[in-house]
N, C-alpha and C positions, 0 to 999 in steps of 0.2 A: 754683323752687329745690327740689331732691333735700332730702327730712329725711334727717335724721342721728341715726337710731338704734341706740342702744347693743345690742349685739348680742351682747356676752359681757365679763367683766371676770375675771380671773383672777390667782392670786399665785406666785410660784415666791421661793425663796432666791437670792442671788447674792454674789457674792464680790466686794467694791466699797471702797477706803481701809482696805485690811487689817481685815476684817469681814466678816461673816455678817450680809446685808442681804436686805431683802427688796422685789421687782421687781412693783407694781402693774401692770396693763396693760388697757387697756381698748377693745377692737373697738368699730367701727360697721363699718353696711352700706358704707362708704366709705374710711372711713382706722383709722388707728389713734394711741396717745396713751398713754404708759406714766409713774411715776414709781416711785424709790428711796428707801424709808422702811428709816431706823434706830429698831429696836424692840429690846427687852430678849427678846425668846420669838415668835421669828420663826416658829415654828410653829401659837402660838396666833392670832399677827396675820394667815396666812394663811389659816384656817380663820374667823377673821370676815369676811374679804374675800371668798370665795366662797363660805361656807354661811349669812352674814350680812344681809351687804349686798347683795351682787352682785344675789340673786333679785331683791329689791325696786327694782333701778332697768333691768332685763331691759326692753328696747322703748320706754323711753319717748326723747325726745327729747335728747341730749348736748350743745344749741347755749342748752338751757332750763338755763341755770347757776344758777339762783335757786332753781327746784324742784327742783333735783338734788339741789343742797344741801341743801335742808331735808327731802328723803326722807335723802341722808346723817346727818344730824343727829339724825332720828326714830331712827336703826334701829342708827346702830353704838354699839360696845360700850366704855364707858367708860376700861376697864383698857387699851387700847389706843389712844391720842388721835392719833399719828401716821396712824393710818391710814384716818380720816376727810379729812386734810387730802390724804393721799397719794392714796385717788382721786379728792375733787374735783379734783387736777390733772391726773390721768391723762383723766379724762372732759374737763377743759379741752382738755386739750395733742388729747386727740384730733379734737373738736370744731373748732379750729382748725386743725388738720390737713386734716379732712376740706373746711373751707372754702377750703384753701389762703390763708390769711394765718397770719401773728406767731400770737404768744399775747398778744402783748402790743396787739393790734389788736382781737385777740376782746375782751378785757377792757376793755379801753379808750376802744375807736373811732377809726374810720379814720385823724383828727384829731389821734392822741399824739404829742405831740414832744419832751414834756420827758424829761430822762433824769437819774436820780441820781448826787451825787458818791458813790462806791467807796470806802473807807478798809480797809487790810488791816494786822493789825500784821505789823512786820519786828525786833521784839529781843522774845524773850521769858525770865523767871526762872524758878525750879525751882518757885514759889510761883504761877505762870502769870499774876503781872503781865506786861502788856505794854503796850508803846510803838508806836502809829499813828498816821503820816506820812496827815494829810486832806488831799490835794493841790486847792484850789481852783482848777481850769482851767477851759478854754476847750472842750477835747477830750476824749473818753477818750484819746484818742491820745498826748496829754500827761499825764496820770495814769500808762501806764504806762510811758511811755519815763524819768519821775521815780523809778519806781520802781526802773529796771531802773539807771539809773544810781548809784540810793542803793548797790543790792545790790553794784555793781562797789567802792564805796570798805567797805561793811562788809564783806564779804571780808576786808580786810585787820585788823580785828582778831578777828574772829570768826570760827570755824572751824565750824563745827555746825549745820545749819538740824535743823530737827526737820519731822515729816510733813506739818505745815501751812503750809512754806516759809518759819518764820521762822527769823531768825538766837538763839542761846540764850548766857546769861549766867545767873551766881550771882546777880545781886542784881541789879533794874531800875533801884533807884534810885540808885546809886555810878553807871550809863549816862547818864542823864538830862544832862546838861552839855555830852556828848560827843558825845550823840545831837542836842541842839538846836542846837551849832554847826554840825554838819553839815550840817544839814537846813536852817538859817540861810545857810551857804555856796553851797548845793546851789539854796535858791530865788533865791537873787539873781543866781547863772549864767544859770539858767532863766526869770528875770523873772515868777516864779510865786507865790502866796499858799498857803502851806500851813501846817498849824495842826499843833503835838504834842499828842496824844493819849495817854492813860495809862487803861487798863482794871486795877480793881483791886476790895479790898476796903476795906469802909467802915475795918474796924478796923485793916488795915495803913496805911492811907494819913491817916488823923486827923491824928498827929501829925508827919508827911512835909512836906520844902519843896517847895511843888509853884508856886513862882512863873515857872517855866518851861514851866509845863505849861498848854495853851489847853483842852483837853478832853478830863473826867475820866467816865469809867463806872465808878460802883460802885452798889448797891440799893439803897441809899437817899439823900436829899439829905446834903448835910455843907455845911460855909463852904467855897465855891469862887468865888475871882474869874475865870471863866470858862465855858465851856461844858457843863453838867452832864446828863448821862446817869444817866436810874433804870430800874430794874427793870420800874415800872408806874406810873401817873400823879400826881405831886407839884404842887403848884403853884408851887415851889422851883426846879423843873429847866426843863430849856431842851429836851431830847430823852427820848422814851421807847422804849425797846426794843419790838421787837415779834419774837417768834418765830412764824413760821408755824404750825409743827406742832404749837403748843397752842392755836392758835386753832379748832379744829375744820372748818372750810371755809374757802375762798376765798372768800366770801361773807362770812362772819363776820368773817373779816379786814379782809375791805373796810371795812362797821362800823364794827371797832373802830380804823382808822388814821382814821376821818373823825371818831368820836369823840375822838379826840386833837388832832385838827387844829382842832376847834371849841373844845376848851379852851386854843386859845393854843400848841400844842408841837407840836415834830417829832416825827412818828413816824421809830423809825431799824428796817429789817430789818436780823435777823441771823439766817445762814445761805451752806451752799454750795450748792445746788442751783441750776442756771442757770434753771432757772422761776422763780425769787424773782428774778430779773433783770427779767423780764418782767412780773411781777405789781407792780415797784416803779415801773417806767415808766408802766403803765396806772393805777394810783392815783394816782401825781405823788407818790412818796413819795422828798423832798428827798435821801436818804441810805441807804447801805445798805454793811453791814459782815459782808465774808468771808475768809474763809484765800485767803494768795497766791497756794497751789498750787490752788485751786477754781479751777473755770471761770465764774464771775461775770461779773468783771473783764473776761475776753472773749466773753461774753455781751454784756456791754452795749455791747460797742467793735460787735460785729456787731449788735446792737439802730440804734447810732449810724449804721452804714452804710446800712441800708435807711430812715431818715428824712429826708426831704431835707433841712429845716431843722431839726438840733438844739436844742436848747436845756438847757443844764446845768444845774438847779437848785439855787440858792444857797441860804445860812441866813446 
């Protein structure tokens, strides 16, 4: 087999969800393999990426994700955390490019079949509580055809999606009643299990009736009869958030969702880039939470296609 060496990595600006982002990319003798990181000083993140990083990982091999990693790790630059994570992907995606498989096969092996349930919210407040519909299906195919028919009946009281495709109201929790009948209406059409969801703050949500609500994210635990989501690892909660791009690598990541899986809890991603689609299939990570309007969602519905036998993982 042809190695696969990294051959130049470079940064440029771009214009991507109304923002000034900036466009990792990274050559081999073979293919290529890019990622879009959101930084505060896109100029300084680009001058780490080639006058930083880049030298130090020039020829060595892009298929060697472990040492990639940990030259990334050694060499970049604190004040900039995104963008260690952004070319370990970019050297990922390119590496499986150049192999011609998934990213989610690089990562994983030949052998991946599980795929994670999707939850995106669909009502949000001015306060950026929001309400997610966890469709427990069979399919992706049924995740979004759920969604898409939630969106035809909220239409009718709501007028407004905002950027991240959800629908927007003054206050979440006056919705909550309105929203669980629906969604109560909505699965039993469907013959579906889906759970409400409430993303919020510890101190708005304390003193809140939340006995309609299956599963709550806020940072820290509280009294929830239900499924609770924290910031970082409680022994209280039932799921832990994980963001990619503070993890430093895809390596590191790895890690730390398997160190969460051995204390007993889900790790859940959160993120829109469609590479977290594929890096949540090849870790088996139960759960993963993005904006509607991201391409996730159909990420993993095309994830779902090219595996012969899927498999949906439950909590």
């Amino acid at each position: 087999m042809t190695n696969v060496i990294i051959e130049k990595i470079s940064a440029k600006k771009v214009f991507k969800g109304a923002k000034i982002k900036v466009m990792i990319t990274t050559m081999t003798n073979i293919s290529a393999g890019y990622d879009i990181i959101d930084v505060a000083n896109p100029e300084e993140a680009i001058a780490d990426v080639e006058n930083v990083i880049a030298p130090e990982l020039i020829g060595y091999p892009a298929t060697d994700i472990d040492f990639i990693d940990s030259l990334i790790c050694e060499t970049s630059a604190s004040n900039n955390p995104n963008v260690a994570m952004g070319i370990s992907i970019s050297i990922a995606r390119a590496a499986s490019n150049s192999l011609d498989i998934p990213l989610f096969k690089f990562l994983g092996g030949a052998l991946t079949t599980d795929l994670p349930i999707v939850a995106s919210g669909i009502l949000v407040d001015k306060n950026d509580n929001e309400l997610i519909p966890i469709v427990m299906a069979e399919s992706i195919e049924d995740i979004v055809n759920f969604y898409l028919k939630l969106s035809k009946r909220l239409v009718e009281d709501y007028s407004i999606v905002n950027i991240n495709g959800a629908y927007t109201c003054s206050d979440i929790f006056n919705e909550i009643p309105k929203i669980r009948k629906l969604i109560d209406e909505l699965k039993e059409d469907e013959d579906l299990d889906v759970l409400l969801g409430l993303s919020t703050k510890k101190d708005i949500v304390k003193d809140k009736e939340l006995s309609q609500i299956d599963y709550l994210e806020v940072e820290e635990p509280i009294e929830f009869d239900g499924f609770l989501c924290t910031d970082i690892i409680y022994e209280e909660s039932d799921f832990v958030k994980v963001y990619p791009y503070e993890m430093g690598t895809i390596t590191e990541m790895y890690y730390y969702i398997n160190y969460i899986m051995e204390k007993g809890l889900y790790p859940v991603i959160f993120g829109n880039n469609s590479s977290f689609a594929h890096i949540a299939v090849s870790f088996k990570v139960p759960f993963l939470r993005s904006n509607l309007s991201s391409n996730v969602l159909n990420e993993v519905w095309n994830i779902e296609r090219t595996i012969v036998n899927p498999n949906i993982r439950r909590f």
